[in-house]
VOGU-3710 file (C-alpha; in Angstrom, 3 decimals, decimal comma):
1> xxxxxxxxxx> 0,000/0,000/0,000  2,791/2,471/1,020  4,668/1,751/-2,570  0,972/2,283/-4,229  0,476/5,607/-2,633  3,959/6,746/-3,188  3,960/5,822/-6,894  0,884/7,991/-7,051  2,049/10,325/-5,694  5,400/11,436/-8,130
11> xxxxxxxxxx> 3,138/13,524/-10,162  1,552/15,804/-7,773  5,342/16,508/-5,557  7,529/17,540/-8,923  6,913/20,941/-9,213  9,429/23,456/-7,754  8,264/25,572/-4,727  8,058/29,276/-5,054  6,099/32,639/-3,746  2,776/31,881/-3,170
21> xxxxxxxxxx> -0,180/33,070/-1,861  -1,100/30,657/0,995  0,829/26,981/2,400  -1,608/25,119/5,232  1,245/23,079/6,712  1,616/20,282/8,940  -1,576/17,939/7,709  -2,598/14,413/7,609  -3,379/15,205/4,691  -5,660/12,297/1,744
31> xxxxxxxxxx> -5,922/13,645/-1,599  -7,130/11,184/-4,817  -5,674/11,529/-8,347  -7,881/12,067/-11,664  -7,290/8,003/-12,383  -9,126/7,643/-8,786  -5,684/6,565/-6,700  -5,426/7,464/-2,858  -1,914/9,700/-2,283  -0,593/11,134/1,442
41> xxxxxxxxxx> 0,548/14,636/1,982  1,836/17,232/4,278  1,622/20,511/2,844  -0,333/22,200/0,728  0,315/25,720/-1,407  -2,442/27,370/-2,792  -1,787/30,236/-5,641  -3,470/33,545/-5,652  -5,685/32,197/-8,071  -7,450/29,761/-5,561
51> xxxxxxxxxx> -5,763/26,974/-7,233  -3,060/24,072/-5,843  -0,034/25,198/-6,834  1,818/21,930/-4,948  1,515/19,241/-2,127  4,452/18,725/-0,264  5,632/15,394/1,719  7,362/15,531/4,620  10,821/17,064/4,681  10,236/18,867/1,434
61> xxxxxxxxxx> 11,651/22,038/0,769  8,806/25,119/1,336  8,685/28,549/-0,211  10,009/31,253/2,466  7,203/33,951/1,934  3,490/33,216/1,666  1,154/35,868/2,329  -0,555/33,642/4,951  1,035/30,556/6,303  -1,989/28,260/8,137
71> xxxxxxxxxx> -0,218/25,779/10,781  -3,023/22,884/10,789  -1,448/21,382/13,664  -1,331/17,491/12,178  -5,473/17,649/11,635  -6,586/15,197/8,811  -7,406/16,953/5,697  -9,242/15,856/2,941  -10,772/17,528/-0,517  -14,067/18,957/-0,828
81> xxxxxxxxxx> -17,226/16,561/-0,373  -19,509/16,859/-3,342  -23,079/16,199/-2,880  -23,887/15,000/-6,636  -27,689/15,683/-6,046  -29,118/18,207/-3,606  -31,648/20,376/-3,519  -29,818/23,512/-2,208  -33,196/26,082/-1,470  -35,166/22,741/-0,400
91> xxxxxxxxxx> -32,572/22,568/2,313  -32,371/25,737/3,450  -36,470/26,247/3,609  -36,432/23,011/5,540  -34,617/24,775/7,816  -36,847/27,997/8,329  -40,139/25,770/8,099  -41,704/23,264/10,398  -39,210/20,136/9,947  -40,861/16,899/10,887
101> xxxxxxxxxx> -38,415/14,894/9,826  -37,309/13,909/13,448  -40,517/12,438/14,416  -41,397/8,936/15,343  -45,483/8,768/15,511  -48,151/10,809/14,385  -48,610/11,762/17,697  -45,547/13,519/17,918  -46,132/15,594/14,496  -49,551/16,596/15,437
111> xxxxxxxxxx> -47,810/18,431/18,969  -45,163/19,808/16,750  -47,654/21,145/14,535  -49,624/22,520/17,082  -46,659/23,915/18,704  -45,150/25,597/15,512  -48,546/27,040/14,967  -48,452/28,839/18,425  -44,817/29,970/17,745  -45,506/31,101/14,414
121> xxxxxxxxxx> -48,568/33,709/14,500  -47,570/34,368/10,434  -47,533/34,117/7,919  -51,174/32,503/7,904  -50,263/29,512/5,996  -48,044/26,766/7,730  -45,717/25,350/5,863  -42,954/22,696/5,897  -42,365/18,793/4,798  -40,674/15,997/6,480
131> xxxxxxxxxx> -42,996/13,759/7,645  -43,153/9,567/7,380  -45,951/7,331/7,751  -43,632/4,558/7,845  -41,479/5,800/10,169  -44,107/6,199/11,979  -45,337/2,716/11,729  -48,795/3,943/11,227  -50,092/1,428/8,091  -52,024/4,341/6,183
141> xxxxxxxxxx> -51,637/7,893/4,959  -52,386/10,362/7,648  -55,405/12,418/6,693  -56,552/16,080/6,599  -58,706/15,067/9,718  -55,189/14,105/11,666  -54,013/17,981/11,092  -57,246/19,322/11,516  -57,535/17,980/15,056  -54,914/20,655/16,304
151> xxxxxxxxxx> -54,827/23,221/13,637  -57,890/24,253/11,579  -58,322/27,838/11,694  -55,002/27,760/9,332  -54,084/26,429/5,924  -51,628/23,556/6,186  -49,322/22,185/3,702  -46,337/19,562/4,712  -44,698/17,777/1,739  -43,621/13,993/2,940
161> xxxxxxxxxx> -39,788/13,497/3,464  -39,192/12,279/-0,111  -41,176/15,258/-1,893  -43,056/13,431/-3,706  -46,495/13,863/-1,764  -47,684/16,045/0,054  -50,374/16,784/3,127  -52,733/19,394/3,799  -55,659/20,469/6,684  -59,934/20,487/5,335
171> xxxxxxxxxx> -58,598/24,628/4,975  -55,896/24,114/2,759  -57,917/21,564/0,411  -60,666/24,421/0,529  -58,640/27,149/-0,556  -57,055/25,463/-3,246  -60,637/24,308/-4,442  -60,083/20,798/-3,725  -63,809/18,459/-3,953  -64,398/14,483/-4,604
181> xxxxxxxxxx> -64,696/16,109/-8,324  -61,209/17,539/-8,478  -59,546/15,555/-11,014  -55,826/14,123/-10,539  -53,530/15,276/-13,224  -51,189/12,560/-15,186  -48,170/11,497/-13,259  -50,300/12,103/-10,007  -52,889/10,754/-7,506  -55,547/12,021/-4,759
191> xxxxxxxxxx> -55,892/9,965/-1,958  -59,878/9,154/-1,094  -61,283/8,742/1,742  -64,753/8,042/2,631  -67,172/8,868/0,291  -64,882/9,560/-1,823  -63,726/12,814/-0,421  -59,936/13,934/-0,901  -58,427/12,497/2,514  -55,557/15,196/2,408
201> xxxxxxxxxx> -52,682/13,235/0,703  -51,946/14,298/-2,805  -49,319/12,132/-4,272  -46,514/13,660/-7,317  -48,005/15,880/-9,968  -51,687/15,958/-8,301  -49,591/17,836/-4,826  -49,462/20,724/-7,565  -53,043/21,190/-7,071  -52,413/22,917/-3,928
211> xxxxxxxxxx> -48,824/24,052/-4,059  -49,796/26,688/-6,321  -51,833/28,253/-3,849  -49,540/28,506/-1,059  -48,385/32,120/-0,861  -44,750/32,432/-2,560  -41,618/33,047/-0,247  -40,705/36,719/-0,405  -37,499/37,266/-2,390  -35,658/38,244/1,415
221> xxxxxxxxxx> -36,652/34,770/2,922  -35,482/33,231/-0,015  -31,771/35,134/0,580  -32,488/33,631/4,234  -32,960/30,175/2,754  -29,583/30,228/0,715  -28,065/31,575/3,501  -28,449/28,441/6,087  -28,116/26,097/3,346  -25,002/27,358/2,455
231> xxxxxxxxxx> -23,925/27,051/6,462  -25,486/23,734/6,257  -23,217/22,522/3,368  -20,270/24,392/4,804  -20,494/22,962/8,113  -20,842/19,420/6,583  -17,636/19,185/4,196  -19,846/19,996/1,900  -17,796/22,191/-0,929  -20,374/21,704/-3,806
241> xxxxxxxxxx> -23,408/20,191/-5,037  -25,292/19,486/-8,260  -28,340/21,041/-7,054  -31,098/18,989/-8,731  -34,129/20,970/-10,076  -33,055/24,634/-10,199  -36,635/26,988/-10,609  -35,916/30,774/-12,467  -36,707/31,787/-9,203  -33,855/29,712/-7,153
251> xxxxxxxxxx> -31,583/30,837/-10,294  -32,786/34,687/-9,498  -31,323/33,717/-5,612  -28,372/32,447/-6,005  -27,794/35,100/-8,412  -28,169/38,062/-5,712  -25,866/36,165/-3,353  -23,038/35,714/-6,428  -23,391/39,955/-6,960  -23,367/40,383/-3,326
261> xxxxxxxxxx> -20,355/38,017/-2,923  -22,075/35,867/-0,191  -22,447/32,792/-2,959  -19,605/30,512/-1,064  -20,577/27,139/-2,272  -20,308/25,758/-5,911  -23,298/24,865/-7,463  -23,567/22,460/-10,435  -27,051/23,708/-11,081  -29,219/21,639/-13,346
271> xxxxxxxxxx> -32,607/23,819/-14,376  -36,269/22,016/-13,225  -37,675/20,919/-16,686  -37,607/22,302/-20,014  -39,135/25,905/-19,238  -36,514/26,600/-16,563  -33,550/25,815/-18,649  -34,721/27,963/-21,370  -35,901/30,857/-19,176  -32,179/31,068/-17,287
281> xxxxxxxxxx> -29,672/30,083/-20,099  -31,457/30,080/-23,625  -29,767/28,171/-26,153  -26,772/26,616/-24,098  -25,314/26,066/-21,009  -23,821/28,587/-18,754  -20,507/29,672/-18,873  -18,765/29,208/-15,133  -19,937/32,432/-12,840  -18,527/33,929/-9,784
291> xxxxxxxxxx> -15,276/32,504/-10,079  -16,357/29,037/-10,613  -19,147/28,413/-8,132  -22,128/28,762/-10,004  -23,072/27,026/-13,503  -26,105/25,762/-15,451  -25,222/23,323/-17,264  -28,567/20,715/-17,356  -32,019/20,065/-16,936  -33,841/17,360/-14,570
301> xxxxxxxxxx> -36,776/15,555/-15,226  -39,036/12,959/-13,880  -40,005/9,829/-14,950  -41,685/8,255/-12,092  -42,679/9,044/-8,191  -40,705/7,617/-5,001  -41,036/4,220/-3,200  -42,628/5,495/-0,021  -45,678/7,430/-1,446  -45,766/4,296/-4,166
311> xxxxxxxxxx> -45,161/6,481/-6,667  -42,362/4,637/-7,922  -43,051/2,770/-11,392  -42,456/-0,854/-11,370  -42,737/-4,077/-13,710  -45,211/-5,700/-11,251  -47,473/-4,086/-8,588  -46,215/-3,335/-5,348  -46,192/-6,628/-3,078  -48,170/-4,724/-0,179
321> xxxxxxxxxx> -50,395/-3,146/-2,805  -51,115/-5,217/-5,580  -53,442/-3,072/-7,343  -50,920/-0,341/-7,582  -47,648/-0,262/-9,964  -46,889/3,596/-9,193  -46,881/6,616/-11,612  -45,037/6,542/-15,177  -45,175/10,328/-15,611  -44,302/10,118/-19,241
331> xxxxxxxxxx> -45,314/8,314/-22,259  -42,193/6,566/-24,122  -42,214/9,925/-26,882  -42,294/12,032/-24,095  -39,649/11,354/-22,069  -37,971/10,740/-25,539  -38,787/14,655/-26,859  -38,220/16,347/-23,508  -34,712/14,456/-23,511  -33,825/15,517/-26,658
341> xxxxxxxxxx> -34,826/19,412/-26,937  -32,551/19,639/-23,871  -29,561/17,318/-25,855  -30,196/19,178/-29,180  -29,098/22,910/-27,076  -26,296/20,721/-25,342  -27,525/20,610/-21,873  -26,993/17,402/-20,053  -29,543/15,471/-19,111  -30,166/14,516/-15,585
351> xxxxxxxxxx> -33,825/12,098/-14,824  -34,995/10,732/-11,770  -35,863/7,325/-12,059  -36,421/5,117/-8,689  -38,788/2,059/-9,967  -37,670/-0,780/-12,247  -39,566/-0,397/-14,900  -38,737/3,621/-15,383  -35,070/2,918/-15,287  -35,615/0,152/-18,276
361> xxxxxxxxxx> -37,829/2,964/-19,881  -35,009/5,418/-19,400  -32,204/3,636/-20,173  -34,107/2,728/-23,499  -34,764/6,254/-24,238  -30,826/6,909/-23,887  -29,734/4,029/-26,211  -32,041/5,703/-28,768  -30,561/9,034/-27,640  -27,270/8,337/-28,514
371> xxxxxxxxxx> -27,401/7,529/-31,812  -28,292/11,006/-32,837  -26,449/12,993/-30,207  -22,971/11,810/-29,892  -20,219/12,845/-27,923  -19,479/12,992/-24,301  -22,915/13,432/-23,057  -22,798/11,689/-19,913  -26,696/10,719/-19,502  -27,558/10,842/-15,288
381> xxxxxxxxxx> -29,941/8,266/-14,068  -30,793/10,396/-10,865  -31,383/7,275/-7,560  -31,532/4,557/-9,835  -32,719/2,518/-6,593  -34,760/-0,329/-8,049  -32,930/-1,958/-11,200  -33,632/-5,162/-12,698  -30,598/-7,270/-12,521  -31,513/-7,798/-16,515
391> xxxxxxxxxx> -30,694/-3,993/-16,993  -27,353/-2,876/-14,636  -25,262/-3,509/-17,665  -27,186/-0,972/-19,822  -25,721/1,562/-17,767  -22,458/0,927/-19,215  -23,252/1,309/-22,810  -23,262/4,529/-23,309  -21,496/5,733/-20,462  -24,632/6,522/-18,071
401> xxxxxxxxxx> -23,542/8,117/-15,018  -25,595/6,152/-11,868  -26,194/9,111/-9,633  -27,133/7,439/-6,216  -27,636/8,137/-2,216  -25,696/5,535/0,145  -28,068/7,341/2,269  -31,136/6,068/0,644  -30,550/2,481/1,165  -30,088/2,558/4,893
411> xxxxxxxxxx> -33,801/4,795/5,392  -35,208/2,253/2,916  -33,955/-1,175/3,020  -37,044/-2,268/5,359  -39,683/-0,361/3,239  -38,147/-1,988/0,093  -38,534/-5,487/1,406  -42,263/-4,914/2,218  -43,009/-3,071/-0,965  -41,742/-5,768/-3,473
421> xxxxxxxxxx> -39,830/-8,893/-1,350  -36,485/-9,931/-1,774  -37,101/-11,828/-4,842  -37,331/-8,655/-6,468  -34,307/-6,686/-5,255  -31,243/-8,239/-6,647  -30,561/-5,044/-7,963  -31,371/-2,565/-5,678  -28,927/-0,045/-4,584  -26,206/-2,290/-6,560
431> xxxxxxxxxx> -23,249/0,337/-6,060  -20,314/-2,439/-5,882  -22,566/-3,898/-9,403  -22,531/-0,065/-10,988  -18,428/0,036/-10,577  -17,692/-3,618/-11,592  -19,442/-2,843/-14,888  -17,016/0,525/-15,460  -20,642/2,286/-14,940  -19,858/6,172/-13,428
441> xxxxxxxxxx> -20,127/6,596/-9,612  -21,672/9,610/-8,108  -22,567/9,986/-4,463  -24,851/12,521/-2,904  -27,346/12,321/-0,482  -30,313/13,983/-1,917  -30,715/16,810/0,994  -33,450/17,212/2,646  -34,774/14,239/1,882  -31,509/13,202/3,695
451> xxxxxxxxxx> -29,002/14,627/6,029  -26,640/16,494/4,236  -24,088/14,796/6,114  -21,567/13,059/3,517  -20,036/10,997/6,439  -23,298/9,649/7,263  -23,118/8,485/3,628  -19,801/7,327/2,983  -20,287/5,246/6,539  -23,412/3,549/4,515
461> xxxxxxxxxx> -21,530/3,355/1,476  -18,692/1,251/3,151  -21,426/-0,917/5,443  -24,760/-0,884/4,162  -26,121/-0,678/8,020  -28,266/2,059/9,412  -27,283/4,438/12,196  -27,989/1,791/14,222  -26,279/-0,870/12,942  -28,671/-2,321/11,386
471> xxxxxxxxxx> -28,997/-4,959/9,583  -25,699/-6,548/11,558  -22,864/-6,403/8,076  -25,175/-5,066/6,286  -28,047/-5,474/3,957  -27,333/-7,188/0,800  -23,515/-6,548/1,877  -22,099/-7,835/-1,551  -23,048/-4,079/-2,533  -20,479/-2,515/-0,120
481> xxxxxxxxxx> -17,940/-0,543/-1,227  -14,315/0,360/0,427  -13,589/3,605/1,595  -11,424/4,831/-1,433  -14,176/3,471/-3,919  -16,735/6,091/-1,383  -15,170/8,932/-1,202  -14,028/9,148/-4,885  -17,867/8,611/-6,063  -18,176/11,707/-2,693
491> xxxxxxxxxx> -15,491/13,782/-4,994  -14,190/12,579/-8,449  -17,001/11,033/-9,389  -19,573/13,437/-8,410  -17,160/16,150/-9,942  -16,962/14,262/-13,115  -21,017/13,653/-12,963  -21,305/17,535/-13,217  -18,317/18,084/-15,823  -16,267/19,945/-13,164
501> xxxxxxxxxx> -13,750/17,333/-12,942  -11,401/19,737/-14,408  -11,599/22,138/-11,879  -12,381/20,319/-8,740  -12,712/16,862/-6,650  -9,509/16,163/-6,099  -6,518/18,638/-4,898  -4,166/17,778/-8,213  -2,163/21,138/-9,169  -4,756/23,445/-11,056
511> xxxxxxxxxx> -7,761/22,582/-9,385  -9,328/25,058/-6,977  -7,885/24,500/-3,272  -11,053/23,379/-2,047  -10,844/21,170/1,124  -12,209/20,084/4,715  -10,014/19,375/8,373  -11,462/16,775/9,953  -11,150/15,242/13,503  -10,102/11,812/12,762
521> xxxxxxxxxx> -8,438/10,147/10,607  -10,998/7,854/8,098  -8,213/6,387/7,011  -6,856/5,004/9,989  -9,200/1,604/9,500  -12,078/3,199/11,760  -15,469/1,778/12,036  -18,299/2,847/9,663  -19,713/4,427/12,896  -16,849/6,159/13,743
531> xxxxxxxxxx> -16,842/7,438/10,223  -20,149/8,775/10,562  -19,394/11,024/13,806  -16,869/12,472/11,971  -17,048/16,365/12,918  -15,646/19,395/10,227  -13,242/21,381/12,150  -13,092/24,056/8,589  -13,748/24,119/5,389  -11,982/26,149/3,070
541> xxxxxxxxx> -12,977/27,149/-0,839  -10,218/28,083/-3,350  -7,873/28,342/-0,676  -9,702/30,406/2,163  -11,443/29,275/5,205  -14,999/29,408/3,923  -16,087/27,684/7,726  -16,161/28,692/10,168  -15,782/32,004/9,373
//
């Protein structure tokens, strides 16, 4: 192993030290190369363009004056995490909103409702998303009636933890002109009750139906929003993120905080649907802004729902619901069209897909795809949780980047196994399959559906066991990964998902000195749980201490 990292290392120690702008000395310091290879370090010098300039081993000659000299005092340091799919203005709402996300029963979200509601005089619509019904172990949707029992002198609105349903009070429903002869749109679903009456769950497209009539966020609580995600990231490891369904008005946002030099983070920012991408870039992607942290380069779509509202399309119906099969949003020449007026401008292409059978339908449409638009397209299969066995090596035909949440796999392992049985999950979160067949690795963690945490993922990538352990070495453990093969899909990989591998994911001379100091070292053959306690000490973005600031 020593030779191994030493060899890899030759390339990254040859270049002569000079002037500089900034050396952080004395670090445990874990960098990769572009070909993926683990090297040590102890020094790094950073340029006054934000760029590495060198890493030094121990005992190499440094340059005499630096304009700041940081003395990291032997603390681990590692590059940038990159969450390859976030949502960065979902994350910081979820933070100003009422966050159920922590709760264990229904009785425990109705008193946090009522208590928010009490805090929280205004606005006069409650807002905020996180809740569970299987965490909560309660065997049906919660209803309308459930909120109304503590809050129904106020509109209501709480999308579930995934997004992809939402709940609302008898008030809401009424505002939004909700009756038992309000139609569901395609792609989504109302939830009956009896009677037929809308019981207050409105699953995918049909949660538009009210959405629209909550009261927009005024343009200062969005700057509030961006503002504690960016702390969340930044106090994470978090460096960057693809941030996965960008609205005009989140582009608008992020904007303001770029002019107003408060936009720390990089964003990789792909636009949501057609109409965005044309409304914020036109005929092309974005060239780089602010010095590298901001860039729209892509569109996401949809093709089907999520596994815990039973949204997500399968081949057969759900095991515990066998009249259902979830939602296919899009006919085959849909998804087909919408893919290719994004190709045809030379965005990048980015499409949720959870269920087997949209994941066959997708990775159809992409074999078509290619023939006509050639190149390095890199086509993103955003979860790709539930794959037929018969279709992981389609992935690999035309280059398909598998864009997928260790994360995911620990919350849902249990749910999975009641939704469609074992039989039917040989290839279900099949990272160790994805890299065996030279398929493209990219981590995230899909925030704030999960923690943005990326130690909490790479501790799930390495294990497959739940905070708690759980199951004991892991569930379908064939799937685990090692460390090296986690944190490159956590850099690299997510990097190269995003085409930003030039620029950053590793801390190779030229790329921007983007990196985290840690409190342990992950390297030191830790547990996965002592991997996932792992606390930031600082994270620092082209070469200045971004965190804590």
């Amino acid at each position: 192993m020593k030779k191994l990292l030493a060899a890899a290392a030759a390339a990254l120690f040859c270049v002569s030290p000079a002037a500089a702008d900034v050396l952080v000395d004395n670090v445990n310091g874990y960098t990769l190369t572009s070909e993926g290879r683990l090297v040590r370090f102890a020094a790094l010098l950073v340029g006054d363009d934000g760029k590495v300039e060198r890493l030094f081993q121990r005992g190499d000659k440094k340059p005499e004056r630096t304009r700041y000299r940081y003395d990291a005092q032997g603390k681990t340091l590692i590059p940038g995490l990159i969450d390859g799919h976030g949502h960065v203005m979902g994350l910081g709402f979820t933070a100003l909103q009422l966050d159920l996300s922590d709760t264990g029963s229904l009785q425990e979200a109705q008193a946090k409702i009522a208590a928010y509601a009490a805090a929280n005089p205004s606005p006069r619509w409650i807002v905020g998303r996180g809740w569970n019904q299987e965490r909560w172990g309660l065997g049906r949707f919660p209803t309308a009636a459930d909120i109304d029992a503590v809050v129904k002198d106020r509109p209501v609105w709480l999308e579930r933890i995934d997004g992809h349903a939402g709940w609302a009070n008898s008030l809401a429903m009424k505002e939004a002109g909700i009756t038992a002869k309000t139609a569901a749109p395609g792609g989504g679903k109302i939830e009956k009750g009896a009677g037929g009456q809308p019981s207050g769950i409105f699953v995918d497209a049909a949660s538009e139906l009210v959405a629209k009539v909550v009261p927009a966020p005024l343009p200062r609580i969005r700057d509030q929003a961006l503002a504690k995600a960016q702390e969340l990231m930044l106090s994470n490891g978090l460096t960057a993120t693809a941030d996965m369904g960008t609205s005009p008005e989140d582009w608008l946002t992020i904007r303001r905080a770029g002019d107003a030099g408060r936009l720390k983070v990089r964003i990789m920012s792909y636009g949501a649907g057609i109409e965005s991408i044309l409304a914020v870039a036109g005929t092309g992607p974005t060239p780089w802004l602010y010095d590298g942290r901001l860039r729209m380069g892509g569109v996401k779509l949809y093709r089907d729902g999520a596994l815990g509202s039973r949204g997500a399309w399968l081949k057969h119906p759900y095991k515990d619901s066998p009249r259902e099969s979830g939602l296919g949003f899009l006919r085959d020449d849909e998804i087909r069209n919408l893919m290719s007026r994004a190709a045809m401008d030379g965005f990048q292409v980015a499409v949720h897909a959870i269920g087997d059978a949209a994941n066959a339908q997708l990775l159809g449409a992409i074999e078509e795809l290619a023939d006509t638009y050639k190149g390095d397209r890199r086509w993103r299969v955003e979860h790709a949780q539930i794959v037929d066995p018969a279709d992981l090596p389609r992935f690999a035909r035309f280059g398909t980047i598998a864009s997928m949440q260790p994360v995911h796999e620990a919350s849902d392992w249990r749910m999975a196994e009641a939704r469609m049985g074992m039989e039917r999950l040989g290839g279900a979160y099949a990272w160790k399959t994805m890299l065996a067949n030279k398929v493209p690795l990219a981590f995230g963690s899909d925030f704030p559906v999960e923690s943005p945490n990326p130690f909490h993922g790479l501790a799930v990538a390495i294990s497959r066991e739940d905070a708690q352990g759980q199951p004991p070495g892991g569930w379908m453990p064939e799937q685990r990964l090692n460390l090296e093969q986690a944190l490159r899909a956590f850099t690299l990989g997510a990097a190269y998902a995003g085409f930003a591998e030039d620029r950053i994911g590793t801390l190779e001379r030229g790329k921007y000195a983007d990196f985290v100091l840690i409190d342990r070292d992950i390297f030191a053959d830790l547990s996965p749980a002592a991997i996932r306690e792992t606390k930031v000490l600082q994270t620092w973005i082209a070469g200045t201490r971004a965190w804590p600031n």
